[in-house]
GUSERO-183113 format. One record per residue (C-alpha): residue in three letters; x, y, z. Coordinates in steps of 0.001 Angstrom, whole numbers, padded with zeros to 6 digits, always signed. Example, Ala and Ser with C-alpha at 12.3 -4.5 7.8 and 13.67 -1.06 7.14 Angstrom:
// GUSERO-183113
Ala+012300-004500+007800Ser+013670-001060+007140
//
This chain:
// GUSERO-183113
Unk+013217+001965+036332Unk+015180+000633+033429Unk+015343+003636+030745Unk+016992+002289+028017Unk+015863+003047+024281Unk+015243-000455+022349Unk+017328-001116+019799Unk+015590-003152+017668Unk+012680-000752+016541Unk+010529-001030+013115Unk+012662+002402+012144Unk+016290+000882+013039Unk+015032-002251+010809Unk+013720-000227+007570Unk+016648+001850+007688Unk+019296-001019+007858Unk+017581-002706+005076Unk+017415+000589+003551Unk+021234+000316+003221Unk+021843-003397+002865Unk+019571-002485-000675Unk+021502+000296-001701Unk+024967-001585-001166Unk+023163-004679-002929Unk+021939-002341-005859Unk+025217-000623-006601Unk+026948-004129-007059Unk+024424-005632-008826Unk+024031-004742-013074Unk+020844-003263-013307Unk+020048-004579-009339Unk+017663-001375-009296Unk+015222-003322-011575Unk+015358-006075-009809Unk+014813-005711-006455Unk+011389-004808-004321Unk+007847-004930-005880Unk+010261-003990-009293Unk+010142-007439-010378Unk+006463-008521-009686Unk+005921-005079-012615Unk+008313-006796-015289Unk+007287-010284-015076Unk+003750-009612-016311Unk+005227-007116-018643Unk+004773-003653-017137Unk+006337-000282-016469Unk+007087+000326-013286Unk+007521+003762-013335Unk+005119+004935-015826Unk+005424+008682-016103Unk+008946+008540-015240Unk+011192+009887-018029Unk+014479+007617-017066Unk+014602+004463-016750Unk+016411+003875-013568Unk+014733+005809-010773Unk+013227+004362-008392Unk+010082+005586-006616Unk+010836+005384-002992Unk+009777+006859+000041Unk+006485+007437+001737Unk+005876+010842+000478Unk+003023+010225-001241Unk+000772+008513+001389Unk+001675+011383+003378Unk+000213+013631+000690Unk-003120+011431+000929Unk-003001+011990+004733Unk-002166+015598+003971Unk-005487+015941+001661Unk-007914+014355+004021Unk-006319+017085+006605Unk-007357+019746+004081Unk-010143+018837+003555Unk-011192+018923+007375Unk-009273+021844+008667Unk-010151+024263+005787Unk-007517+027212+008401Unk-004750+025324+006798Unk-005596+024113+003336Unk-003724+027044+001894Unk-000466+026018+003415Unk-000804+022590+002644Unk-001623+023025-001095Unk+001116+025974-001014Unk+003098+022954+000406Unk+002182+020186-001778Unk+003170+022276-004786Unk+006462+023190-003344Unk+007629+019413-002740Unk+006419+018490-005806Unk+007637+020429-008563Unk+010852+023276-006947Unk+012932+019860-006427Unk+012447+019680-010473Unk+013841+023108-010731Unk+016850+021973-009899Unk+016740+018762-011499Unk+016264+016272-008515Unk+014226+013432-010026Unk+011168+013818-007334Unk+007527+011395-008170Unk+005701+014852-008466Unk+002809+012685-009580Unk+002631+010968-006259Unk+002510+013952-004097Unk-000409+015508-006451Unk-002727+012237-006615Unk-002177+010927-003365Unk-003094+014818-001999Unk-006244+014270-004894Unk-006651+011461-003348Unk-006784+011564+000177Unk-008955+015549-000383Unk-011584+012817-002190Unk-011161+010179+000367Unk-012547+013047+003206Unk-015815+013405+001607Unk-016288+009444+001937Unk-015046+008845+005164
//
């Protein structure tokens, strides 16, 4: 039996286009704004980051669908809501503390979210 690991794998794909972007971004003026779902926000006028407080920081990542995952879990195991709103908190705002830019907003209304999403599913 053949036990070889695939190479081409929806990870390996998202993280090479992870980097293609970044090199893309750093060589482009302003490339940041104008790349992803970016553009689709400042054609018809919009912010794209609205509570941000720069204007060139991107929201990125998955971190706050996990925090709606992480709220319907609370919600259902109520043995470990403590340690995830301990943990929620702690991803969201100590990163601040030292003055990583972190979407602290995400994390606390996707967790809102998904805790509200339990009592209709």
């Amino acid at each position: 039996m053949n036990k070889h690991k695939k190479l081409v794998t929806l990870t390996n794909i998202l993280i090479v286009c992870t980097i293609l972007m970044y090199f893309v971004q750093t060589n482009i003026a302003y490339g940041n704004v104008l790349l992803g779902l970016n553009i689709y926000f400042f054609s018809d006028k919009l912010y794209y980051q609205p509570l941000s407080t720069d204007d060139f920081i991107n929201v990125v990542g998955a971190s706050g669908a996990i925090s709606v995952l992480m709220g319907y879990y609370a919600l259902k195991v109520k043995e470990e809501r403590k340690g995830i709103v301990v943990w929620i908190v702690l991803i969201s705002f100590v990163p601040l503390m030292f003055g990583v830019p972190v979407a602290w907003y995400a994390h606390l209304i996707g967790f809102v979210v998904g805790f509200l999403m339990g009592f209709i599913i």
